[in-house]
N, C-alpha and C positions, 0 to 999 in steps of 0.2 A: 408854179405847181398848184395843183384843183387842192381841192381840202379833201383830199383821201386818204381815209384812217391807218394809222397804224405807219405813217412817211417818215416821219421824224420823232424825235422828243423835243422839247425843249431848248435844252442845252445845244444841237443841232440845228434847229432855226435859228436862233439869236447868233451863234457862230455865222451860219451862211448869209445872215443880210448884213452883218457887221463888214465884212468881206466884200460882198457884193458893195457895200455903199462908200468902202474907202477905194474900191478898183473906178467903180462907173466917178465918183468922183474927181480921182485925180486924173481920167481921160478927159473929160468935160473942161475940164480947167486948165489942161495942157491944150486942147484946141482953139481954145477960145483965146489964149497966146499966140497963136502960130497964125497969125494974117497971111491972106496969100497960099501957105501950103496948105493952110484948111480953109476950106470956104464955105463948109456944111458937117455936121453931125447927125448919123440918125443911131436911133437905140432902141435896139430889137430886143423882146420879149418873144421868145418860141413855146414858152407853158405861161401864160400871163393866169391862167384860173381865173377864182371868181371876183379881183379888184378888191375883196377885205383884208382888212389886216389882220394879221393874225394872232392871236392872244397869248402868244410865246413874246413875239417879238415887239406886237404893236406894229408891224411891218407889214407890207407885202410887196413883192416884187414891182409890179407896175407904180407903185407909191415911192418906192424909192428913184426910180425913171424919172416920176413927173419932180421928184424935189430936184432930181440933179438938172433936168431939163429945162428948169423955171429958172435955170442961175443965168441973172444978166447981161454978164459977159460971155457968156459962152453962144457956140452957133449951131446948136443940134435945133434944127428943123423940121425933125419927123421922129415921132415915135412909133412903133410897130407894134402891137399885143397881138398876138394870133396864139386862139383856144381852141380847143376842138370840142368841148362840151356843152350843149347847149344850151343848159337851167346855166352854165358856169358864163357865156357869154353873155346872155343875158344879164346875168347882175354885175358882171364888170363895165357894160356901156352904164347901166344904173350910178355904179359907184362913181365913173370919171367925171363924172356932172360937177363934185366935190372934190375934184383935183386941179390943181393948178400947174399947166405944163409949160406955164411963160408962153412963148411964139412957138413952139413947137407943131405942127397937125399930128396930129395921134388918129392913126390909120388901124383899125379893129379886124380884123383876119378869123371868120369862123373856120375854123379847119384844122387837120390836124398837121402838123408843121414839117412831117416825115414823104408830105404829099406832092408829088410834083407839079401840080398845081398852084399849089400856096408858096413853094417853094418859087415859081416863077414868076408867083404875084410879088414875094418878097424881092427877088432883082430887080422887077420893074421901079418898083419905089422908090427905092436904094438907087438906081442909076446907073451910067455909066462913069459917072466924072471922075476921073483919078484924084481930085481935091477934096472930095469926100471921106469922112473918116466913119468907121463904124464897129459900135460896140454888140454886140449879141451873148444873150443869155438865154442857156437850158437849164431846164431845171424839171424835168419830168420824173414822175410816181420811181422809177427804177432805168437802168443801163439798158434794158431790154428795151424802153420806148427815146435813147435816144434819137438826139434830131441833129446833131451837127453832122450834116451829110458833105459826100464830096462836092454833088451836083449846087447846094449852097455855097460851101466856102469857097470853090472853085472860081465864082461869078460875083466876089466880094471884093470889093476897091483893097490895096496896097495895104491900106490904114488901117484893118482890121484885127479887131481884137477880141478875143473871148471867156466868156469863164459857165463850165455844164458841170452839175451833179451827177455821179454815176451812183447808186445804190446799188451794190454790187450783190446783196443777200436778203433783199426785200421779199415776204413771202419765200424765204429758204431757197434764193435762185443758183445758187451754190451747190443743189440736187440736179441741176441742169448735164446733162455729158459733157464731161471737159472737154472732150475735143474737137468739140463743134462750141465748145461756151468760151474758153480762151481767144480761140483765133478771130473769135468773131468780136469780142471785147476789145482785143490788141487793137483790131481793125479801125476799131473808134478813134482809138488816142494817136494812134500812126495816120490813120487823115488829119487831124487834128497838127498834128507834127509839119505834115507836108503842108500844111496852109500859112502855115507860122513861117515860112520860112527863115535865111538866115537874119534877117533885122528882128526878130521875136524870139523870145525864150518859151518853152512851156515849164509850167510850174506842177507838180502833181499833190495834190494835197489828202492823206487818208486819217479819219478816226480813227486812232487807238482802239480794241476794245471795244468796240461796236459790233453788236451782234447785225444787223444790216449793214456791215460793209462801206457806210458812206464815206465816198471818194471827191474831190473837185478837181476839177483842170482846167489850169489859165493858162492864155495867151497873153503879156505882154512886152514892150519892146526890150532889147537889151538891157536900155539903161534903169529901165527900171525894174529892172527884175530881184536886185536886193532889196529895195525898198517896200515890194509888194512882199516879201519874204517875211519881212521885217512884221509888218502890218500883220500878215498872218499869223504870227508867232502871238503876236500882241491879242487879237480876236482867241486864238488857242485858248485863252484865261475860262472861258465860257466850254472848254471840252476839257474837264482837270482830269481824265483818261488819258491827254496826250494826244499828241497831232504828228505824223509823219509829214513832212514836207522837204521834196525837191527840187532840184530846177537839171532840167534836161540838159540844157546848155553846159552848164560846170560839174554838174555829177552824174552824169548818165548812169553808172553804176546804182546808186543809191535810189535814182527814179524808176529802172528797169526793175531793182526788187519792188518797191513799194506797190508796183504796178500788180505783180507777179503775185504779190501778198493781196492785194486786195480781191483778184479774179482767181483765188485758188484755196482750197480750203488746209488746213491745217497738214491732213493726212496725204496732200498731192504733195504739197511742199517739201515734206521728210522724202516721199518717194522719189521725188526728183533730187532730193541730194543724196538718195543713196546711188542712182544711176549716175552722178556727176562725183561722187567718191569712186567709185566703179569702174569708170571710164578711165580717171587719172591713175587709180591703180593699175587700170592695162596697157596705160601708156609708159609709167613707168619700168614695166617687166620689160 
């Protein structure tokens, strides 16, 4: 994500990189076990901004890439930053000068990551190999710009895995028409669903009390899917608002609301349970 104002607070950033760094970590570290079934790692950035850390965190996205990418045993051999702003591209080739990405080649993408173009550049790099594993993070201004499209995840090795920020109320996007703002939202997290297939759980994770709505959703495998739970629970400390978090796989209930809460604003919510009291009352008669 670019440095544009008004994206997060605090307590929000140091949550999402905390997250971010124990997810890309323990995939890096589980590939670089698996000789043979892995034989390559690449780790895509789709909003990589401007390469500074951020002074919430001390973090930024592509910084936590190049630490997990730098680890000796592992085999991620290409990292991916694709920006689309161009003072923001600019000072991220600036910044990687002072980054340390191990063997990895760190491959710079100006574009904007929803582009079919970039989108195609991004397969080319990535491959064909089914031995390839690969991580991918979004993390753009707001749900309106994301980027985990079907035409990407579609064209992703077996071994892929993901975690995107949806800002569900950034700039009051929540004045949007539901009924072109839900289905087009759902849309997101149902491709998202269908990529995962059945070896992957998705995990849906929402701020409590968040006047912006911020949302996450991961991909990872089955097995680790309590474990990643676990770690989020742990990161929550930094949102003492409270954290809803799901997993698709074992509660679909509880992930289908969470979902529902985050893309609806307070006064849809009541309205749809009085239509769904209404119903069951007519079913009854």
């Amino acid at each position: 994500m670019g440095s544009a104002k008004g994206v997060g607070s605090s307590n929000r950033t140091v949550f999402k990189h905390k997250v971010l760094g124990k997810v890309v970590g323990r995939e890096v570290g589980a590939a670089g076990r698996m000789p043979g079934r892995v034989t390559r790692q690449v780790l895509i950035d789709l909003t990589a901004g401007d390469g500074r850390d951020t002074a919430e965190s001390g973090l930024c996205s592509p910084g936590i890439l190049a630490h997990h990418a730098a680890y000796p045993k592992g085999v991620v051999d290409t990292v991916i930053l694709v920006e689309r702003d161009r003072n923001s591209v600019a000072s991220l080739r600036e910044s990687l000068k002072a980054r340390d990405f191990g063997r990895a080649r760190v491959v710079v993408i100006h574009g904007d990551s929803r582009d079919s173009d970039v989108i195609e550049r991004i397969i080319e790099e990535v491959g064909p190999t089914p031995t390839t594993a690969v991580f991918i993070y979004s993390d753009p201004n707001a749900i309106t710009q994301h980027a985990l499209s079907e035409q990407l995840l579609s064209e992703m090795p077996e071994m892929t895995t993901t975690m995107s920020t949806l800002g569900c109320n950034v700039g009051g996007l929540l004045r949007l028409d539901q009924q072109k703002r839900v289905p087009t939202w759902s849309a997101h997290v149902n491709t998202v669903i269908a990529q995962a297939g059945a070896g992957r759980d998705v995990i849906f994770v929402a701020l409590q009390r968040d006047d912006s709505r911020w949302a996450y959703l991961l991909t990872t495998p089955n097995a680790w899917s309590a474990a990643t739970i676990r770690e989020i629970e742990k990161a929550s400390a930094d949102w003492p608002k409270g954290v809803g978090i799901a997993s698709n796989r074992t509660d679909h209930k509880k992930f289908a609301d969470l979902v529902l809460k985050a893309f609806c604003t307070a006064d849809e919510l009541k309205e749809m349970s009085r239509e769904r009291d209404s119903e069951e009352e007519g079913e009854q008669q």
